[in-house]
N, C-alpha and C positions, 0 to 999 in steps of 0.2 A: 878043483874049482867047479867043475861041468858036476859033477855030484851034487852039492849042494845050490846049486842053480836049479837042478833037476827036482830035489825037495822044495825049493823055495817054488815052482811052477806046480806040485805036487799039493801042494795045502793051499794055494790058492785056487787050485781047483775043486778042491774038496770042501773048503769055502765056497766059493760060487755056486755049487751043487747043492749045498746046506740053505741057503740062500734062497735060490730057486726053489728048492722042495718048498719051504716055508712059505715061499710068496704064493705058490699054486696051489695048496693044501687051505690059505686063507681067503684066495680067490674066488668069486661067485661062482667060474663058469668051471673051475676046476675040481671045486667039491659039489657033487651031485646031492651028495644025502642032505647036506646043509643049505643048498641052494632047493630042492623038491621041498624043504619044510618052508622054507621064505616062502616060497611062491605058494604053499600052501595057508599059512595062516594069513598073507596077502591077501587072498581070494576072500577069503572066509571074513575077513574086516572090511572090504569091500562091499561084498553082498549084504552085510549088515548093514551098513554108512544108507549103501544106496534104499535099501527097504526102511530103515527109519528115513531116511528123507522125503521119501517117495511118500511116506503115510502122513509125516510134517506136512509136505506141502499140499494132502490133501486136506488133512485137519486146518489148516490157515484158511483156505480157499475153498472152503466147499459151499456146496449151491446155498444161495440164500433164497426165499422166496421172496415174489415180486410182491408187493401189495398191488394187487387187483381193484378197483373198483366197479359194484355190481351197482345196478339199476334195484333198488327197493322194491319194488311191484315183481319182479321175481325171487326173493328168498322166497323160504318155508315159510315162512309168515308173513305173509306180504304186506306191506304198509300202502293206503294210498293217499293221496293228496286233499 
C-alpha cells in the first residue's frame, strides 16, 4: 500500500513540475527573450504613436496669422485722403 501512495505523490509531483514549467516559460517576467522583444516592439509603437501625434497636433494648431490692420499713408504706395 505505502508503494503505490508513494507513485501516486510521485506523478503528482511531476505534474505539478509540468505545470509550473508551463506557467513560467509563458510568463512575462520568466521568459526574457519574449518579454526583451515585447518591450521592444512596445517602444518602437510608442515612439511612433507619440511623433505622429506630436506632428497631428502641430498640423491642427499651427500659428495662424493675425490680420493686422495698417494706416494707408504708410504702405508702399501710400494712398492719401
Amino acid at each position: 500500500m505505502e508503494h503505490k501512495y508513494d507513485d501516486v505523490e510521485h506523478i503528482k509531483e511531476q505534474e505539478y513540475e509540468q505545470e509550473l514549467h508551463q506557467a513560467q516559460r509563458k510568463d512575462f517576467k520568466f521568459s526574457w527573450v519574449s518579454s526583451s522583444a515585447y518591450l521592444f516592439y512596445l517602444t518602437i509603437t510608442c515612439l511612433i504613436l507619440f511623433t505622429w501625434g506630436g506632428c497631428y497636433r502641430l498640423y491642427t494648431k499651427r500659428f495662424e496669422k493675425p490680420k493686422v490692420t495698417i494706416q494707408e499713408s504708410t504702405l508702399y504706395t501710400p494712398k492719401y485722403k
